[in-house]
C-alpha positions in Angstrom: -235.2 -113.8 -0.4 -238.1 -115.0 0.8 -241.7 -113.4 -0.6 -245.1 -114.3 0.4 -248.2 -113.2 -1.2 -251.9 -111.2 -0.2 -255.4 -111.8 -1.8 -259.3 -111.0 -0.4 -262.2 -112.9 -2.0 -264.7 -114.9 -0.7 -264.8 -118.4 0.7 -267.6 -121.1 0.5 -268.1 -122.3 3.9 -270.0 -125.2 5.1 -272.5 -125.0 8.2 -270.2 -127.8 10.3 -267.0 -125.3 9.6 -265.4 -127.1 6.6 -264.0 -124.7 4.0 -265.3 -125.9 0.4 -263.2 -122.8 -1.4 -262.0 -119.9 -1.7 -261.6 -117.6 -5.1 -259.6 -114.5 -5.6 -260.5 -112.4 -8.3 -256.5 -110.6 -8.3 -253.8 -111.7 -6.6 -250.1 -109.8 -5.8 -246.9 -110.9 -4.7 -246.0 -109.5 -1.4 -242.5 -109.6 0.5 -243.3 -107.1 4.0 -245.9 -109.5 5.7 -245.4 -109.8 8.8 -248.6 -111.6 10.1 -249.6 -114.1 8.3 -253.4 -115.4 8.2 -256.8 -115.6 6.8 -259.1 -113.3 8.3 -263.1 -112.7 7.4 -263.2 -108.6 6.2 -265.8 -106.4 6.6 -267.9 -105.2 4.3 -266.3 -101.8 3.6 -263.0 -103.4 2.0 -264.9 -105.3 -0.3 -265.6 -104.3 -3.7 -269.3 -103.4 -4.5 -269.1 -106.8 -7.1 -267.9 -109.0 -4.3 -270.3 -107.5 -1.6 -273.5 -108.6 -3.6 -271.9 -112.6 -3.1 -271.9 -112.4 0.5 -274.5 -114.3 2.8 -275.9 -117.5 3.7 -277.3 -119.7 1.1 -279.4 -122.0 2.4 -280.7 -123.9 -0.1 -276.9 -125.5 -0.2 -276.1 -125.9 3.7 -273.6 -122.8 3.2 -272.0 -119.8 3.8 -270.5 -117.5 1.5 -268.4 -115.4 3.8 -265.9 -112.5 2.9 -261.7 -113.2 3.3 -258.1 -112.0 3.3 -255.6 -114.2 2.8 -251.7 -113.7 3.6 -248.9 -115.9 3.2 -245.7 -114.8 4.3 -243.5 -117.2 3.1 -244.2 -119.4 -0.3 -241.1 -121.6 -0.1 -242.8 -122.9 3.4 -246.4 -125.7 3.3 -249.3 -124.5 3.1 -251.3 -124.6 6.7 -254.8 -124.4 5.6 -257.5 -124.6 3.1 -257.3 -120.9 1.9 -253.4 -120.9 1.8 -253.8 -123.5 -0.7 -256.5 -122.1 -2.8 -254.4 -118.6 -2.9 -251.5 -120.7 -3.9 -253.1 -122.3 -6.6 -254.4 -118.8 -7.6 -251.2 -117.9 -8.2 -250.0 -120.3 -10.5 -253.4 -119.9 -12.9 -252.8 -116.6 -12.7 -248.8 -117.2 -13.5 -248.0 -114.9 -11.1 -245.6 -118.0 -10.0 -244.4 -120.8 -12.1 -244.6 -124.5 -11.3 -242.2 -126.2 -9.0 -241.4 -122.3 -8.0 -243.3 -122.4 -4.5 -243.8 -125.3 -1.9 -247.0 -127.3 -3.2 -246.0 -130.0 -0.5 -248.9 -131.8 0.7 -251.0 -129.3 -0.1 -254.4 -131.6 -1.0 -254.3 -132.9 2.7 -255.7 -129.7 3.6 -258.5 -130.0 0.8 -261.7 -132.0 0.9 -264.1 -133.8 -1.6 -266.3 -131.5 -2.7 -269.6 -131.7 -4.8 -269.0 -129.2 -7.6 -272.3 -128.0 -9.4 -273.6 -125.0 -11.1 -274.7 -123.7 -8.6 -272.0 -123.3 -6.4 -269.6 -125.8 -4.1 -271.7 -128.5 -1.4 -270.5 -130.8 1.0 -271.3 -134.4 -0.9 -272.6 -136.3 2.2 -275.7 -134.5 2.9 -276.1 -133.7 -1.1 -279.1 -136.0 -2.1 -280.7 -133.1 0.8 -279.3 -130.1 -0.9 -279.8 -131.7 -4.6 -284.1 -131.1 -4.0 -283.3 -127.8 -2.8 -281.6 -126.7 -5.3 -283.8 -128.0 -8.3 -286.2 -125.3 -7.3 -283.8 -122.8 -8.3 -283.6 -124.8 -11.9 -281.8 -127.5 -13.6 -278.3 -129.0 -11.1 -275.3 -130.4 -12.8 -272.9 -132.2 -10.9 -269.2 -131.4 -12.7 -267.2 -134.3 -10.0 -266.7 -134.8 -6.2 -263.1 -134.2 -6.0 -261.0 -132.1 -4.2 -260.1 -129.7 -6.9 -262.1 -127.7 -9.3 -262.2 -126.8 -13.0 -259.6 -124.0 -13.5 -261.8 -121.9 -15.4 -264.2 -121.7 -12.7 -262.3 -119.3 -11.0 -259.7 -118.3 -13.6 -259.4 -117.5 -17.3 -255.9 -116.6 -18.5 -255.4 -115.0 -21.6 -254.5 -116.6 -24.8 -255.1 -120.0 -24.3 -257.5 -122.6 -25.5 -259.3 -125.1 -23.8 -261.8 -127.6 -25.7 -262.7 -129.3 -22.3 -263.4 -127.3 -19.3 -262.9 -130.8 -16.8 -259.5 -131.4 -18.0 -257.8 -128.6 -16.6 -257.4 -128.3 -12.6 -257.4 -124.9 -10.5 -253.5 -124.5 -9.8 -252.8 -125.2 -13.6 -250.3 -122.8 -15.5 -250.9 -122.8 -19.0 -248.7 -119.9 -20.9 -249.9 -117.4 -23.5 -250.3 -119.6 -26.6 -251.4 -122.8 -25.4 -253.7 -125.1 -26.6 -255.5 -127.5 -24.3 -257.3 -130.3 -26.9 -260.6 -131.9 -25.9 -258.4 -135.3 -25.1 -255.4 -133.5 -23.4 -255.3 -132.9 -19.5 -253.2 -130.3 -17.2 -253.0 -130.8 -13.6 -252.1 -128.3 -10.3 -249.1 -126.8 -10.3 -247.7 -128.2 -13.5 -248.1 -126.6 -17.5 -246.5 -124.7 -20.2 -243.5 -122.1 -20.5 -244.3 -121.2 -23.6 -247.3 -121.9 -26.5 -247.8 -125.5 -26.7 -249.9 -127.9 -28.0 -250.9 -130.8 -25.3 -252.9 -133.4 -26.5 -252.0 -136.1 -24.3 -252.2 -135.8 -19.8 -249.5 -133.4 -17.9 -249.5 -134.5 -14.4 -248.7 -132.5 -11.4 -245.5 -131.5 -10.8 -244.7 -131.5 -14.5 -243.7 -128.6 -16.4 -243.5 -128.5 -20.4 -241.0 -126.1 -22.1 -242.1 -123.9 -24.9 -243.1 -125.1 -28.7 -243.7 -128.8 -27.2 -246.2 -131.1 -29.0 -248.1 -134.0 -26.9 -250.1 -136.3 -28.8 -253.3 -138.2 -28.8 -253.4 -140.4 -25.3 -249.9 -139.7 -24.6 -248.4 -138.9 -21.0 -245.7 -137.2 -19.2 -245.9 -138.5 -15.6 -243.8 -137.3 -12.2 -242.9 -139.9 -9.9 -244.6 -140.4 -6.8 -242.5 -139.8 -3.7 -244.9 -140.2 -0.3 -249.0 -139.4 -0.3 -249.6 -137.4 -3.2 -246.3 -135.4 -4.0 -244.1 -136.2 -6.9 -240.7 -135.9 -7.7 -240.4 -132.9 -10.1 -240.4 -133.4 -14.1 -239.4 -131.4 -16.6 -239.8 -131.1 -20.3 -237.5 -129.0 -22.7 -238.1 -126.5 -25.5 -239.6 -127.7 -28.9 -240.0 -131.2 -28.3 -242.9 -134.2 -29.4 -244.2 -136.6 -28.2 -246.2 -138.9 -30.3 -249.9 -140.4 -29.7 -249.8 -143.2 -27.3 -246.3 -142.5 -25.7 -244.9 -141.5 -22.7 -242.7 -140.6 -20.3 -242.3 -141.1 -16.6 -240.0 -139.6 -14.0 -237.1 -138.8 -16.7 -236.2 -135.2 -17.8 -235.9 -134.3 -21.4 -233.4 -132.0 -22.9 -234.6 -129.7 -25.9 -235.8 -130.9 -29.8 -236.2 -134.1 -28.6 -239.1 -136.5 -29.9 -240.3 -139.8 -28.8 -242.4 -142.2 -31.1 -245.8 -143.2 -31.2 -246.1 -146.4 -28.4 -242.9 -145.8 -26.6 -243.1 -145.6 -22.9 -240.0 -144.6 -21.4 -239.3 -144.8 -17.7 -235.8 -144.2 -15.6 -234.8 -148.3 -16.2 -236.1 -148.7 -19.9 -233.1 -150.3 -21.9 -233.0 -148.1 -25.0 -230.5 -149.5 -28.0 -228.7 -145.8 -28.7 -227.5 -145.5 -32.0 -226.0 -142.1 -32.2 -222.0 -143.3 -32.4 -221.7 -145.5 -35.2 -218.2 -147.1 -33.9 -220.0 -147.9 -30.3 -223.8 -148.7 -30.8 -224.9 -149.5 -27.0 -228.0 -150.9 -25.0 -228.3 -148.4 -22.0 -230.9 -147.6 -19.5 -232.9 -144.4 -20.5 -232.2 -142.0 -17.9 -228.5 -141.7 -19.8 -229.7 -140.1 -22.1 -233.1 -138.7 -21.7 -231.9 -134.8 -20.0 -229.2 -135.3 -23.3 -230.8 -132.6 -26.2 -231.7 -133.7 -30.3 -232.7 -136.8 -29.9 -235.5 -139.7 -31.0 -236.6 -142.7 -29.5 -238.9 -144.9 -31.6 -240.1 -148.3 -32.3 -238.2 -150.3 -35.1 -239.2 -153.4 -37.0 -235.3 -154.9 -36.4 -234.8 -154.0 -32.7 -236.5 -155.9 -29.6 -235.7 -152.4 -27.8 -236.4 -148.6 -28.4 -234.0 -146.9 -30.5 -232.0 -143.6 -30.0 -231.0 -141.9 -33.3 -230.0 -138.2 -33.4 -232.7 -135.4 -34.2 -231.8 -134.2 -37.7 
């Protein structure tokens, strides 16, 4: 069955029109709407909190303007700025899981933004807005991009994150999980369970619980067309070492891949597992396979597959 979702907040928008953002404090899972939209809402639905945001702020060319957003239907694209921004609400918020809603082309309906301190500005006319806005005290620029810092706009509970920058709006990171200063998490992608990532979790990429990713190491969805990716996922309790990687091949459970190793669908991997049939096979045979490791080793030109004991 098909089930939408319904959120009001407020949305940054810029004097020529272009929607910067939009945050919503709470979100909920809806499946009776009929009319889907985003609306501006009056004053009297908004909470007293929300209601002292409201207004122009003309120091940074914007207007900070009271919303409702309602999707009908997640498993259909998003059609706009704020049905993006409410879908990526939802997944910080793990009201929906990665690779559970359409994220298709979603950042075509996103654009750069320069993200400061002191709110969201459009970054062509910024050198402008950066003098006005030194009068209201010292401006840091955090990126022009089209997505923000997750914590910006929401906190989930018990997790840790050593560096704000690495982890994008549209992130799910599960009770438990540990975000190092080197490790990275982007939209729609994350953890199942507590984890430890250490290493860069592209979108599209979802890592089971009890996983360990290393120093520098990656686990990478395939591009398809523009920005989507082919989904990727990562079992329960597995490692990956510092400096390895994987790259559009799913993993079965317990598995571990040593320090180096970069695996992708065509890597020839020398298994080992069958002592009466030792064979040089292509790594998507047996990468979705569970209890496995794949390491470097002095006597083989290739990566080897032993079992996980």
């Amino acid at each position: 069955m098909a089930y939408g979702a319904r959120a009001t907040g407020i949305a940054n928008i810029a004097a020529d029109g272009t929607v910067l953002d939009s945050w919503y404090p709470t979100v909920e899972l809806i499946d009776d709407i009929t009319h889907p939209s985003t609306r501006r809402v009056s004053a009297n639905e908004l909470s007293p909190r929300l209601l002292n945001l409201i207004g122009m702020d003309r120091d940074r060319h914007v207007e900070v303007v009271p919303v409702r957003t309602e999707i009908a239907d997640l498993s259909a694209p998003a059609v706009d700025a704020h049905d993006v921004y409410l879908r990526l609400h939802l997944l910080s918020h793990r009201k929906v899981k990665p690779l559970e809603i359409n994220m298709t082309d979603v950042l075509e309906h996103l654009v750069p933004v320069a993200w400061t301190n002191k709110g969201p500005c459009l970054p062509d006319d910024f050198e402008y807005v950066r003098t006005n806005l030194r009068a209201r005290g010292t401006i840091h620029v955090y990126g022009i991009e089209k997505l923000p810092r997750m914590v910006d706009y929401v906190v989930p509970t018990g997790v840790s994150i050593a560096e704000a920058e690495r982890v994008r709006l549209g992130a799910y990171l599960a009770e438990g999980t540990s975000v190092y200063r080197e490790g990275s998490v982007s939209y729609n992608s994350g953890t199942l369970g507590p984890a430890r990532i250490e290493g860069r979790v592209f979108s599209s990429c979802v890592i089971g619980s009890g996983c360990d990713l290393g120093l520098s190491s990656f686990v990478m969805a395939e591009r398809t067309d523009g920005r989507n990716r082919t989904p990727l996922r990562i079992g329960e309790n597995c490692v990956i070492r510092p400096s390895a990687g994987i790259i559009d091949l799913n993993v079965g459970d317990r598995c571990e891949l040593g320090a180096g190793v970069i695996l992708e669908p065509g890597t020839i991997v020398y298994d080992t597992r069958d002592p009466h049939e030792k064979t040089y096979v292509p790594a998507h045979t047996i990468t979705e396979q569970s209890d496995w490791t794949i390491t470097h080793e002095p006597h083989s030109a290739t990566p080897v597959v032993r079992e996980r004991l």
